[in-house]
C-alpha positions as CSV (number, residue, x, y, z in Angstrom):
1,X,-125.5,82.8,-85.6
2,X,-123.3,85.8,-84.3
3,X,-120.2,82.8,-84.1
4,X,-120.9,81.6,-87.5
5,X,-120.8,85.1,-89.3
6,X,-117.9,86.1,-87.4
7,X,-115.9,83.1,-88.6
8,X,-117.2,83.1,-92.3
9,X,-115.8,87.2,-91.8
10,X,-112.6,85.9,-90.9
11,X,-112.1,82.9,-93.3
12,X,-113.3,85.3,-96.1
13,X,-111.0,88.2,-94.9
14,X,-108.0,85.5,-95.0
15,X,-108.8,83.8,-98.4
16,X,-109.3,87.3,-100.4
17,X,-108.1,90.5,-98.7
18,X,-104.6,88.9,-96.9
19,X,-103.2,87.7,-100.8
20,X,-104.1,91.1,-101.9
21,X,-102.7,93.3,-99.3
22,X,-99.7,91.2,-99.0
23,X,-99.1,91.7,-102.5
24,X,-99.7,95.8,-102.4
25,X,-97.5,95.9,-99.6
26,X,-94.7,94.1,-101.5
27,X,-95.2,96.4,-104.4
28,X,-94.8,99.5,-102.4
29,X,-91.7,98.1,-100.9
30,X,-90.4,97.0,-104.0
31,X,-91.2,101.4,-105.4
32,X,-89.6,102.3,-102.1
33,X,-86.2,100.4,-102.6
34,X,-86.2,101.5,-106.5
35,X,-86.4,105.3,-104.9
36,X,-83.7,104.6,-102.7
37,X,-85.9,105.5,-99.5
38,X,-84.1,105.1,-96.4
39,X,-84.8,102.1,-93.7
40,X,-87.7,101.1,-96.5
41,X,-86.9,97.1,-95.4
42,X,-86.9,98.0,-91.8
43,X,-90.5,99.9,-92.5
44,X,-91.6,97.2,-94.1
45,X,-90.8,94.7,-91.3
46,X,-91.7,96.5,-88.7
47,X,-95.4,96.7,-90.6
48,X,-95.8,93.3,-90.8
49,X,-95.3,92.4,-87.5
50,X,-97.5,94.6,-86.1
51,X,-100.4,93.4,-88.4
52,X,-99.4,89.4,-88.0
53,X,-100.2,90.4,-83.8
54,X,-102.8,92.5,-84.7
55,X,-104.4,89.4,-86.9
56,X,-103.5,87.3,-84.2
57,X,-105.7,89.0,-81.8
58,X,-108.5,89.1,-84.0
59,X,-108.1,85.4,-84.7
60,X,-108.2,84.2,-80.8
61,X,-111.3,86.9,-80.4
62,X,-113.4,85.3,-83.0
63,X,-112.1,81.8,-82.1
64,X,-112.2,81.9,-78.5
65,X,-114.3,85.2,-77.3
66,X,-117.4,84.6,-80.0
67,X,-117.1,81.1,-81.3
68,X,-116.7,79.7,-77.7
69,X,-113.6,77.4,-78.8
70,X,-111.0,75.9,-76.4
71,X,-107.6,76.9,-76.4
72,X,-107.1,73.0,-77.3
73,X,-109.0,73.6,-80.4
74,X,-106.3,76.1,-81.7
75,X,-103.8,73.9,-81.1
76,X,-102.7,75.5,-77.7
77,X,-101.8,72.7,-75.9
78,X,-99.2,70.2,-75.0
79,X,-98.1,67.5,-77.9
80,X,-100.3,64.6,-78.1
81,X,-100.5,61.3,-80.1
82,X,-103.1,60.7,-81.9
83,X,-104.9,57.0,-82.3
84,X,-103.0,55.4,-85.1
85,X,-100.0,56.7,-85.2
86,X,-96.7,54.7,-83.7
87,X,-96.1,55.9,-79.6
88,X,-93.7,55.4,-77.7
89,X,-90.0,55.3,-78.8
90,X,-91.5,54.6,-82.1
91,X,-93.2,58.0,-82.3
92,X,-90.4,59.9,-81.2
93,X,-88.9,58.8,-83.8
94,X,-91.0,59.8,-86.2
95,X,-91.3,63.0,-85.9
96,X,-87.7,63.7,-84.6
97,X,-87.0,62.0,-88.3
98,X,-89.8,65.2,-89.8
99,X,-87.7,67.4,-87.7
100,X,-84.3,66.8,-88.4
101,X,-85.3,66.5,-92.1
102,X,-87.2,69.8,-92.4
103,X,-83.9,71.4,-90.7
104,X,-81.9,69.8,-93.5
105,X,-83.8,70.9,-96.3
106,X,-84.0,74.6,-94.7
107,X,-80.0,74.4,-94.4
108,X,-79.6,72.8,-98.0
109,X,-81.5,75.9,-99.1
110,X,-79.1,78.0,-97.6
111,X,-75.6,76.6,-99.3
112,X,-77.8,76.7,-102.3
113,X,-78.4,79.8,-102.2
114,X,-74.8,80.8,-101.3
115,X,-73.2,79.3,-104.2
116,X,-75.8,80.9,-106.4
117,X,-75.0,84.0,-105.0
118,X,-71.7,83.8,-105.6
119,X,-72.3,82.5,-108.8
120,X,-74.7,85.7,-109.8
121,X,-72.6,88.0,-108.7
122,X,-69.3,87.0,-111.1
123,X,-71.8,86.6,-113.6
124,X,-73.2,90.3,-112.9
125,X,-71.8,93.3,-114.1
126,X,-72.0,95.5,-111.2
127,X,-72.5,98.7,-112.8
128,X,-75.9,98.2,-113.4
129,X,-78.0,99.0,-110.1
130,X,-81.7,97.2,-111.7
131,X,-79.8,93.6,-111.7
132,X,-77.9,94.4,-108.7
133,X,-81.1,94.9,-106.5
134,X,-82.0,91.5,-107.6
135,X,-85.3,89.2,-108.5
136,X,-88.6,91.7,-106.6
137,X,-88.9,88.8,-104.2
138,X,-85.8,88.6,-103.1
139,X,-85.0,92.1,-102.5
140,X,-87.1,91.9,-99.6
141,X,-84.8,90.6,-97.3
142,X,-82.4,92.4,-95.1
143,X,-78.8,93.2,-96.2
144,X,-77.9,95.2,-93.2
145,X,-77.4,94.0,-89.3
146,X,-80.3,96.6,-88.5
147,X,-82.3,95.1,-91.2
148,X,-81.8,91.5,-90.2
149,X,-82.6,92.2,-86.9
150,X,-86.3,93.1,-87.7
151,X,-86.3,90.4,-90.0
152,X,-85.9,88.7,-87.4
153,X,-88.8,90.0,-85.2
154,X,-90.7,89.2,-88.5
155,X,-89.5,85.7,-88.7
156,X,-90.6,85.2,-85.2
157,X,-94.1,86.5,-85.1
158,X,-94.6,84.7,-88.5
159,X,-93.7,81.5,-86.9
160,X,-96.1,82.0,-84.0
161,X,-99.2,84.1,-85.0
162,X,-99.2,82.2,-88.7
163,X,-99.1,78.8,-87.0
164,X,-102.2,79.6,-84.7
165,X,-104.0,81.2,-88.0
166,X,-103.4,79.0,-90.4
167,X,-102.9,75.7,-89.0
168,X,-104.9,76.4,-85.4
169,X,-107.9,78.0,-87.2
170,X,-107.7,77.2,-90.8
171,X,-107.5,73.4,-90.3
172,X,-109.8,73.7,-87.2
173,X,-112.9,75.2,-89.4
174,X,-111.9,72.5,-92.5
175,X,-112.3,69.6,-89.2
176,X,-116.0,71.1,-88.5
177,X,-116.7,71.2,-92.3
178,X,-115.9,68.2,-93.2
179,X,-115.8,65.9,-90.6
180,X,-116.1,62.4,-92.6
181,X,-113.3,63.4,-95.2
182,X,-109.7,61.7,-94.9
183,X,-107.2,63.4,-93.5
184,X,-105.4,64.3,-96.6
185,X,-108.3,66.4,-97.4
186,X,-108.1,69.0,-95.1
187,X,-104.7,69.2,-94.7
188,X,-103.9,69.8,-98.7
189,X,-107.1,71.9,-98.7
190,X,-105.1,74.0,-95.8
191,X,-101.8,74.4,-97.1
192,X,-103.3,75.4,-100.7
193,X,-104.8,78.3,-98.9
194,X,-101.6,79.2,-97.3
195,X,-99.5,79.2,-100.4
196,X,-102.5,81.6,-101.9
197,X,-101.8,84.0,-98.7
198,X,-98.5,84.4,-100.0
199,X,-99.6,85.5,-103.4
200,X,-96.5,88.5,-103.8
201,X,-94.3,85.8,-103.9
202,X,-95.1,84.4,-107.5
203,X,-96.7,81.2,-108.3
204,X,-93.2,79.5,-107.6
205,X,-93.5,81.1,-104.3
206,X,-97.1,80.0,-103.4
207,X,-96.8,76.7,-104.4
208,X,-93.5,76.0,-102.3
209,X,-95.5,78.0,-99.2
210,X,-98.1,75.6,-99.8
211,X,-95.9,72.9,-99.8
212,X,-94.3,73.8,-96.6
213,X,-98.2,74.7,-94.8
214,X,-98.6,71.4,-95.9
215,X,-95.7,69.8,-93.6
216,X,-96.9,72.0,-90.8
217,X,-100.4,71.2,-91.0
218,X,-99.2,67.2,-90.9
219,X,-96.9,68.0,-87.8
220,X,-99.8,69.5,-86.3
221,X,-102.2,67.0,-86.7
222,X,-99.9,64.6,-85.5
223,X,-99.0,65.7,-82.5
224,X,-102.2,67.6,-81.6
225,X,-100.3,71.0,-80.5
226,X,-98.9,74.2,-82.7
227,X,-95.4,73.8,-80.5
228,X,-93.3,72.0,-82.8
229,X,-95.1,73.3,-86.0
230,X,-94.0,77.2,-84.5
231,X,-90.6,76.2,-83.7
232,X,-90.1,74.8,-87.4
233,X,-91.6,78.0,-88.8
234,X,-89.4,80.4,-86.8
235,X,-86.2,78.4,-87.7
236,X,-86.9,77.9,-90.8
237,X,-87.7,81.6,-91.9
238,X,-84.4,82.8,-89.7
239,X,-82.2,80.7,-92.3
240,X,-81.8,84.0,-93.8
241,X,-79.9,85.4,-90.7
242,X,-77.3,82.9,-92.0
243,X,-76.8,84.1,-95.1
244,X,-74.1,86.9,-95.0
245,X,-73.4,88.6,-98.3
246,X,-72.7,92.1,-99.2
247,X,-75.4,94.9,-99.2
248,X,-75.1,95.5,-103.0
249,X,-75.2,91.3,-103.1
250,X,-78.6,89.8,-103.3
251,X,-79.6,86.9,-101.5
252,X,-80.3,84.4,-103.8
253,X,-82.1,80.7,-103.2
254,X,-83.9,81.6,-99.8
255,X,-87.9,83.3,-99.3
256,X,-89.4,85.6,-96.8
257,X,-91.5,84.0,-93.9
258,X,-94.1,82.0,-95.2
């Protein structure tokens, strides 16, 4: 009884209070930048990444203190394949192919969003300071060296402690809920969720965080293990490490850590 309450808590806290915190947070980021408060991105970061550990904690104390799960249940284990799917060199291959292709699309988005960068700022003028800050999403991330270095922390814990919430738990509890449904099921019913988590990014936003969830919840099942699903993650939200514009310049084409 104690297990089931605690999960419901935790599934409830993530479907309702994370989209709405997330998106307060962004707001009082976005006032801080418009009142020119100093290290306000760096603030911000740092924030986040405390609460995605402190999450994190609660998450593995739920799942593996009160609900008696495995570690193997979160997804904290080795790579496996699954009965059905190809093994072998054949398997390898496959998801070598996932890889590779999610690293392309993350560095198509990046000399995407250089040449619209370039092309927004000749199409700019600069004297006004509201369009030089940019669209409110994008304004979030870091212009400066100090900036992108705690993006970077960001983009790391993202990577690991989203993976083990999201994917680890999220798609664990949809398993013991509906254990007869296809796999499909699940897995869209997962990613939707994670889009919604990422409600301050706009509907464009959610729905291409969904889309991605969706791509990491497939990795996951099919290798059994959060490894390669984390790695993705992290690399994928660094791509805006690469992106090297001035400070007045914002980055255009790229999103925060889903």
């Amino acid at each position: 009884m104690l297990a089931s309450l605690a999960i419901a808590v935790l599934a409830l806290y993530l479907l309702t209070a994370e989209p709405l915190l997330g998106r307060h947070a962004h707001r009082q980021l976005l006032a801080a930048l418009d009142a020119d408060a100093p290290g306000a991105r760096r603030r911000f970061y740092r924030q986040w990444t405390w609460q995605g550990w402190i999450l994190l904690l609660v998450t593995l104390f739920v799942t593996l203190g009160v609900a008696g799960w495995t570690p193997a249940q979160l997804g904290l284990r080795v790579p496996h394949w699954p009965t059905g799917l190809p093994s072998g060199a054949a398997g390898s291959s496959l998801i070598a192919g996932f890889a590779v292709g999610t690293a392309l699309a993350a560095v198509g988005g990046i000399v995407i969003g250089l040449a619209l960068a370039r092309r927004r700022k000749d199409a700019t003028p600069t004297h006004s300071p509201r369009v030089a800050g940019g669209d409110k999403l994008l304004r979030m991330l870091p212009r400066t060296r100090a900036e992108r270095w705690s993006f970077a922390a960001l983009a790391v814990t993202a990577g690991i402690t989203e993976e083990v919430i999201w994917r680890g738990f999220g798609l664990g509890l949809l398993f013991a809920l509906l254990p007869y449904a296809p796999i499909a099921v699940p897995i869209v019913l997962a990613a939707l969720a994670f889009g919604w988590a990422h409600l301050y990014q706009g509907w464009t936003g959610v729905l291409a965080t969904a889309a991605l969830g969706g791509l990491f919840a497939w990795l996951y099942w099919a290798t059994g293990s959060l490894l390669l699903p984390m790695l993705l993650h992290v690399l994928i939200d660094l791509r805006a490490m690469l992106v090297r514009v001035p400070a007045d310049v914002p980055f255009a084409g790229a999103h925060p850590p889903p």
